[in-house]
C-alpha positions as CSV (number, residue, x, y, z in Angstrom):
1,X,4.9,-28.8,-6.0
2,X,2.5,-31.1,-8.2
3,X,3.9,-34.7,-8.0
4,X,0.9,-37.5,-8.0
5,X,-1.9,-35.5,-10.0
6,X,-5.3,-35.8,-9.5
7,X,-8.1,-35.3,-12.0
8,X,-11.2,-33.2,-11.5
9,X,-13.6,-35.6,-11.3
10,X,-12.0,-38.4,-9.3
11,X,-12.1,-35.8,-6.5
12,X,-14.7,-36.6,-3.9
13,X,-15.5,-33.1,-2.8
14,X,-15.3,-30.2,-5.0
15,X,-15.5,-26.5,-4.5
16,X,-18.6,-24.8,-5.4
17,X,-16.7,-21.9,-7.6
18,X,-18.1,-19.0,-9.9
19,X,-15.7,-17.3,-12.8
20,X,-15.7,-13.6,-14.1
21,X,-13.9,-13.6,-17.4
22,X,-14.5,-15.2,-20.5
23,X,-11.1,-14.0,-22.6
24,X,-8.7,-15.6,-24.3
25,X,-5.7,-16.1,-21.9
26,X,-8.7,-17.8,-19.2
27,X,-10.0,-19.4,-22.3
28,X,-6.0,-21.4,-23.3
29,X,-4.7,-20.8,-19.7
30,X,-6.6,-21.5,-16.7
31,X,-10.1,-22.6,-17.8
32,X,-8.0,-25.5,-18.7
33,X,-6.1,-25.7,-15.8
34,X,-9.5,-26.5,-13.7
35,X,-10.0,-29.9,-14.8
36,X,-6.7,-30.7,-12.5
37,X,-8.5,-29.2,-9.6
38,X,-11.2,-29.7,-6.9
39,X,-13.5,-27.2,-8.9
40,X,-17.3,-27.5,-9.3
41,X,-17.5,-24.6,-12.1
42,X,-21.3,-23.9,-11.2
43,X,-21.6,-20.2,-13.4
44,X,-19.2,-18.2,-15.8
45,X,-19.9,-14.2,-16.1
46,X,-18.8,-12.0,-19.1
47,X,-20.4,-8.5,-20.7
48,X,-20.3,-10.8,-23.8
49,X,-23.3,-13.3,-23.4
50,X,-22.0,-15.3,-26.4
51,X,-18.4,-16.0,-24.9
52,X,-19.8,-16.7,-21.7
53,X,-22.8,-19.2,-23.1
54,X,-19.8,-20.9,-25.3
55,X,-17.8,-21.0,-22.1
56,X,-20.1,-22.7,-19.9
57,X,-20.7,-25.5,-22.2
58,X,-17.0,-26.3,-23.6
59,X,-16.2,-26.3,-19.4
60,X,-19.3,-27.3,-17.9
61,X,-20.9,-24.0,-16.3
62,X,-24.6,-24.5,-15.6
63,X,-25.5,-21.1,-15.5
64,X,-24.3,-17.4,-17.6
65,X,-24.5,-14.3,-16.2
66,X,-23.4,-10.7,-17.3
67,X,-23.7,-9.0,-13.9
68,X,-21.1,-10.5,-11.8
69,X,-23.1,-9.1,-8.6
70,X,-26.1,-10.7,-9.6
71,X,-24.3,-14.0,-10.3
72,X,-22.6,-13.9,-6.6
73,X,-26.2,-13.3,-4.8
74,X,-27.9,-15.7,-6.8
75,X,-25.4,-18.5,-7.0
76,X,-23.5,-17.6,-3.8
77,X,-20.3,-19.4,-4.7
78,X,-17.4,-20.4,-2.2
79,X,-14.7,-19.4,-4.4
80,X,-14.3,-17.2,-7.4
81,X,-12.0,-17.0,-9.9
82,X,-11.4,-13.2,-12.0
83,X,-9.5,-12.9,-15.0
84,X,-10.5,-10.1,-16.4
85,X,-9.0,-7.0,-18.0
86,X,-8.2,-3.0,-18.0
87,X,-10.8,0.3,-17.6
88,X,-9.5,3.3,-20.1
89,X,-7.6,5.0,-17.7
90,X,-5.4,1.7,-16.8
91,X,-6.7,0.2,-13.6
92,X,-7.3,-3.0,-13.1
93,X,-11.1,-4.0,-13.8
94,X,-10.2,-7.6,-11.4
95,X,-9.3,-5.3,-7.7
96,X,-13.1,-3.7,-7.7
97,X,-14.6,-7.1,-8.6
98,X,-12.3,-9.1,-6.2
99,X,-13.4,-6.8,-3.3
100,X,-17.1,-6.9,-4.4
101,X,-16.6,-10.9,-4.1
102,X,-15.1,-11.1,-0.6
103,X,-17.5,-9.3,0.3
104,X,-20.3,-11.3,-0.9
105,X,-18.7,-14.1,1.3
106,X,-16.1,-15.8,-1.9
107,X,-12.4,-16.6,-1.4
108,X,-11.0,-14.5,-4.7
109,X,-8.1,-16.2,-7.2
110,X,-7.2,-13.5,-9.5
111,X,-5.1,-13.0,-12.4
112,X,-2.0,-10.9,-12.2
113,X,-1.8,-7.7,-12.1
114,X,-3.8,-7.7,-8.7
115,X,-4.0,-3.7,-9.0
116,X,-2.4,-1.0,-10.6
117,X,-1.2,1.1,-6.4
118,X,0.0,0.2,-3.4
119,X,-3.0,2.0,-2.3
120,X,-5.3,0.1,-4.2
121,X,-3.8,-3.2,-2.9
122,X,-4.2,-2.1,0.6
123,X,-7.7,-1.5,0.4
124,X,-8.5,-4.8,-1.0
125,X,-6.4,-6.0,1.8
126,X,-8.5,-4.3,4.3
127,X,-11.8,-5.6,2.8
128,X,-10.7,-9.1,2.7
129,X,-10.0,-8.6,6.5
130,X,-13.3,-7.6,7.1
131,X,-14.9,-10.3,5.2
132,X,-13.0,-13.0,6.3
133,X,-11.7,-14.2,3.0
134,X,-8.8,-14.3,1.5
135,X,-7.9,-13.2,-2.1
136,X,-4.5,-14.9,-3.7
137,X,-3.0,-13.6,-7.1
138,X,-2.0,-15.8,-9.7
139,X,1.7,-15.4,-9.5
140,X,2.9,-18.5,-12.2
141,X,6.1,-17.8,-12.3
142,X,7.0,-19.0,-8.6
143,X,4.7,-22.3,-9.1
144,X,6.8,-23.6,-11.9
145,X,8.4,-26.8,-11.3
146,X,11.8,-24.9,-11.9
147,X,11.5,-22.5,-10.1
148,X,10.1,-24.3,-6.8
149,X,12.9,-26.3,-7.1
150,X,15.6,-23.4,-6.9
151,X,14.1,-22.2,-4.1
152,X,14.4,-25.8,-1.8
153,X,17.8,-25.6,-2.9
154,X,18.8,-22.4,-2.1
155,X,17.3,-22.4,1.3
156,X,19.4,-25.8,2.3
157,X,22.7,-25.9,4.7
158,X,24.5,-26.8,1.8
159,X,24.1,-24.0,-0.7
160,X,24.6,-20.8,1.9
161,X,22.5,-17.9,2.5
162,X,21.4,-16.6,-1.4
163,X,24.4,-13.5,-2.1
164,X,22.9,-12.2,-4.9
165,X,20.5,-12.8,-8.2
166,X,20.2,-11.9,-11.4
167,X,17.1,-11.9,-13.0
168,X,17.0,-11.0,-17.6
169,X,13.3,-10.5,-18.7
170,X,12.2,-9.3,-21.8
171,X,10.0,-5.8,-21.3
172,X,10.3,-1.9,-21.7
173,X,10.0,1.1,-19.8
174,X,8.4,4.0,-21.7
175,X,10.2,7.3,-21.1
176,X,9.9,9.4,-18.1
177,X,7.1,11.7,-19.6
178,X,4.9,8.7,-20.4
179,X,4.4,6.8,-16.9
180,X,0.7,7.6,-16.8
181,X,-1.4,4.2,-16.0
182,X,-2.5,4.1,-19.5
183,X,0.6,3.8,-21.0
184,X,2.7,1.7,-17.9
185,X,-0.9,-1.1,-18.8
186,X,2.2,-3.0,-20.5
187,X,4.7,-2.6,-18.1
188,X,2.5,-3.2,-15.1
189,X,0.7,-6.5,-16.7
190,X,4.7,-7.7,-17.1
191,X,6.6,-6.9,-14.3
192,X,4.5,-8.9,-12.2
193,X,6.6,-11.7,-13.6
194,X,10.0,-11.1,-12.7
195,X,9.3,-8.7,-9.5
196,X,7.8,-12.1,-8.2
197,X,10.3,-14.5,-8.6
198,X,12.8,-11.8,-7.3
199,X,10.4,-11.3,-3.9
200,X,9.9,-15.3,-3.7
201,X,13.8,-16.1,-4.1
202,X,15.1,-13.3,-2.6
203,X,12.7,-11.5,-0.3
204,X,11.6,-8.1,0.1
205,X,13.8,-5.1,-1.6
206,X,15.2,-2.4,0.3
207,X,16.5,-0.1,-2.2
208,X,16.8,-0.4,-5.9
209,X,18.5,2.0,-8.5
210,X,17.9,1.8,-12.4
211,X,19.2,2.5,-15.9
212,X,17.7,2.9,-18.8
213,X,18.5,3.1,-22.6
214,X,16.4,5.4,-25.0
215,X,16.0,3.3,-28.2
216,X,14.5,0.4,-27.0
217,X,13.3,1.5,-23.1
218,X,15.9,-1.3,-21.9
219,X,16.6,-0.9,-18.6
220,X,19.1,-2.4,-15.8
221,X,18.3,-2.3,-12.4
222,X,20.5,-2.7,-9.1
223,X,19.1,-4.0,-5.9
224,X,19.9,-4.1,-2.3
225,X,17.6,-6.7,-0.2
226,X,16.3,-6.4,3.4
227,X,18.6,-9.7,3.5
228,X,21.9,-7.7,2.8
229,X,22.2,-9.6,-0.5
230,X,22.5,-7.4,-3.6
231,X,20.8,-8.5,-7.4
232,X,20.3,-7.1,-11.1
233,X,17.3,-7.1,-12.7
234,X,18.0,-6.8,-16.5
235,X,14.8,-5.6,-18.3
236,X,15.9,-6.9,-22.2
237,X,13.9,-4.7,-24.7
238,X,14.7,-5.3,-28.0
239,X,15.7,-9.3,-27.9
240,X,13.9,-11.7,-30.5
241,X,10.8,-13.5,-30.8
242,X,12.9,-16.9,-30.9
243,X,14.9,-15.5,-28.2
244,X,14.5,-17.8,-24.9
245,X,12.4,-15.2,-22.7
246,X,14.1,-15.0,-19.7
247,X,17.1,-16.4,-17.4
248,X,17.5,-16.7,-13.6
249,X,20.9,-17.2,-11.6
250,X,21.7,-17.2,-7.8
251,X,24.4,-17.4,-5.8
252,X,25.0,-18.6,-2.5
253,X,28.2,-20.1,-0.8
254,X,30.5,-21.7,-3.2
255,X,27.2,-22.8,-5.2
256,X,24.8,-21.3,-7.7
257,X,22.6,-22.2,-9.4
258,X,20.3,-21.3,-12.7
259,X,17.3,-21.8,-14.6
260,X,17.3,-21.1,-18.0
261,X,14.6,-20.6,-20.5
262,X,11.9,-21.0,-17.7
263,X,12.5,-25.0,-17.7
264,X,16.6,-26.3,-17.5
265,X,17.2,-26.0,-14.0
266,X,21.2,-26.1,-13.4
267,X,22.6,-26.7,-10.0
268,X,26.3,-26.3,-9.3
269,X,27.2,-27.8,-6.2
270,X,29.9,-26.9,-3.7
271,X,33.2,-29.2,-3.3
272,X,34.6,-29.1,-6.3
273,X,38.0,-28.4,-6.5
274,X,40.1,-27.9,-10.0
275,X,43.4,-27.0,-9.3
276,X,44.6,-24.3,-11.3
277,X,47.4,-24.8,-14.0
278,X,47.4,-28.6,-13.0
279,X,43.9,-29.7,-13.9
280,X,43.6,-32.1,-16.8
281,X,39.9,-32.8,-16.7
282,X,36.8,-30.6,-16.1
283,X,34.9,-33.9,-15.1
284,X,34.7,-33.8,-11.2
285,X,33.5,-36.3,-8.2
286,X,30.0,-37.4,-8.9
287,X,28.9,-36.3,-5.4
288,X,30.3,-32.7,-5.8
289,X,29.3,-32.4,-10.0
290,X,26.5,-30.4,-11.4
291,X,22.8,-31.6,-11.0
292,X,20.5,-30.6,-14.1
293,X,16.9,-31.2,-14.4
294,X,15.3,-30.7,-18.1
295,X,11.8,-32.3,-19.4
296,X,11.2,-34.4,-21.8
297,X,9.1,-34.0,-24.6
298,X,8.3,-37.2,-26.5
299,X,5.5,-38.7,-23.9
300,X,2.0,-37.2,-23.2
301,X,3.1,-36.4,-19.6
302,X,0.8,-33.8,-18.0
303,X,4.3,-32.1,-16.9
304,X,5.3,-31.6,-20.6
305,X,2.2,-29.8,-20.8
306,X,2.6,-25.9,-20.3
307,X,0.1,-25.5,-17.6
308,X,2.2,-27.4,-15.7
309,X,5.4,-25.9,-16.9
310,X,4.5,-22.5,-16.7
311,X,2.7,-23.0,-13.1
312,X,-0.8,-23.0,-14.1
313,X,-2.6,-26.1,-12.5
314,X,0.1,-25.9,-9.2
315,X,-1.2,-22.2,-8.3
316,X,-4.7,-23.2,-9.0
317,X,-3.8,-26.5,-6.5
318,X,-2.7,-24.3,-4.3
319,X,-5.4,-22.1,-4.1
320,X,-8.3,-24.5,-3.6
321,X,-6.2,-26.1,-0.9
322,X,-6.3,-23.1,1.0
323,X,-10.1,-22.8,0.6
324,X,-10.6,-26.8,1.4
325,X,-8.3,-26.2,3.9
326,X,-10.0,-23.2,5.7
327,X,-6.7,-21.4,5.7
328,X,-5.0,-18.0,3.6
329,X,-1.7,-19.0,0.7
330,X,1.2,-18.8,1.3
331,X,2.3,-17.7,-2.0
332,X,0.1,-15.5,-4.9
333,X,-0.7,-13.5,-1.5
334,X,-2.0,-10.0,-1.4
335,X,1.7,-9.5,0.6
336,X,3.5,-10.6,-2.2
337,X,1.3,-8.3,-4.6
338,X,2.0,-5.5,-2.5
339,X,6.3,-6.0,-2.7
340,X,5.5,-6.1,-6.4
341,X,3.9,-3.1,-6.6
342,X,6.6,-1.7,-4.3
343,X,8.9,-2.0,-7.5
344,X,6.3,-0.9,-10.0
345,X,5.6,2.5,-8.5
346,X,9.0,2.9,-7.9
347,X,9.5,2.9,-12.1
348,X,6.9,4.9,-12.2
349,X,7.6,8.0,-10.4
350,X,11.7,8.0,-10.4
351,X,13.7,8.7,-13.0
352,X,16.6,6.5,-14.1
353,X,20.0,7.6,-12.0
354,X,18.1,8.0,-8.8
355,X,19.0,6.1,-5.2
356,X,15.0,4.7,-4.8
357,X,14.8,3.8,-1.0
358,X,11.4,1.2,-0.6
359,X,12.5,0.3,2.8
360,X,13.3,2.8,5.6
């Protein structure tokens, strides 16, 4: 968790770091989100020379490449970030360019989705073994102050081993006959979202059965964890653009406790007691009432700022602590990537109605 920030250049050593990818999302999202880091941005790499020129000199690049190999040997970076996009037939252009960087000797950040298999994710596992890097996936969602937060508190004495979760997400499922790579690209770029916070809070999923409605490609999903716990995943299709995007709830032992709209954190405590059909007042004990946590948004605070909110700069921190520290994540981690995927391939080739085992 980012508490006491510090800015890029008060940092007295910096990692020597490359960066494939000069789209939009890098260009609002984590370009940005470098000038909170340890980062010495030494070369940017794009196809498009003019993105990548304009790149380098809005965030300080001294060199531009458009062969991401050539930039590797010739600039022979520490660390490299990859957000990049999708081939034609839906894989993920980042998993071959993460392995080629490993393998040049780089630690790898990488934007979500880290590949578009199991399989695929394996490999890359196996090649960052051999290399002796390690590549970690830029998994926002579990970074966010919220959602850190939920996750000290449901692992205390006090709230009880988690019992169940439910998880409400905006996304659809495209119909049985249309699971192809190509057209999952949408569902595979967003379950990475959900699937994470569910693997972070929850842990890894044993078996998982799912609805879904034709109109909208809605779907609900039922889940039974390695833990014993049980959740619901509800995929909301259809919802509107002012709708907030997405709602989290868990319960543990006498206590629950929810985040709503990505930033109001809600945490109802054990103790209280309200007798039933002899209570006068809803207002309990202060050390038993509800904690809530919201931000502000009248200051220039840097956590009012949405790389902060949404977990940019604190999975970028974490990252280039790793590398500083000579050590792999422990979060965004090619294991976590592979439990996603888990639940990706398992939309992918059952149909709705079936008992999916993930876990034998």
């Amino acid at each position: 968790m980012v508490d006491d920030v510090t800015y890029q250049f008060e940092y007295a050593q910096r990692i020597r770091c490359a960066f494939v990818g000069a789209g939009e999302h890098a260009f609002r999202n984590v370009y940005p989100a470098l000038q909170y880091a340890p980062v010495d941005l030494v070369a940017i790499c794009d196809l498009r020379s003019d993105r990548a020129t304009a790149y380098a000199r809005l965030f300080g690049a001294e060199q531009v490449f458009g062969d991401y190999e050539r930039m590797l040997a010739e600039v022979a970076p520490e660390a490299v970030f990859v957000v990049t996009g999708y081939s034609p037939d839906g894989r993920v252009q980042a998993t071959d360019i993460a392995a080629g960087c490993v393998r040049a000797g780089a630690h790898v950040w990488m934007e979500k989705p880290t590949a578009a298999s199991m399989a695929e994710i394996i490999d890359l596992q196996k090649a960052a073994r051999v290399a002796g890097r390690f590549v970690m996936t830029g998994l926002k969602k579990i970074f966010t102050p919220a959602v850190e937060k939920a996750e000290q508190i449901i692992s205390s004495a006090e709230f009880g081993s988690p019992t169940s979760i439910s998880v409400r997400y905006p996304q659809d499922l495209p119909p049985e006959s249309q699971r192809d790579l190509d057209s999952m690209r949408g569902f595979l770029d967003h379950i990475y979202h959900p699937a994470a916070v569910i693997n972070f809070l929850m842990g890894p999923v044993e078996r998982m059965s799912y609805e879904r409605e034709p109109r909208a490609g809605g779907t609900v999903t039922t889940m039974r964890f390695c833990s014993g716990a049980i959740g619901t995943m509800h995929l909301v299709a259809g919802i509107a653009q002012t709708s907030p995007v997405e709602r989290i709830e868990v319960i543990g032992r006498d206590a629950n406790v929810v985040i709503d709209n990505g930033v109001t954190l809600t945490y109802y405590r054990p103790g209280a007691r309200l007798a039933y059909g002899r209570s006068g007042s809803y207002v309990v004990a202060d050390d038993v009432a509800p904690l809530v946590w919201q931000p502000e948004f009248s200051l220039g605070q840097l956590y009012n700022k949405n790389l902060f909110l949404l977990g940019y700069v604190p999975e970028i921190m974490h990252f280039c602590e790793s590398v500083q520290a000579g050590r792999p994540p422990t979060k965004g981690t090619l294991d976590d990537s592979l439990e996603i995927m888990r639940i990706f391939e398992a939309y992918q080739h059952n149909p709705a109605g079936s008992s999916i085992v993930l876990r034998r």
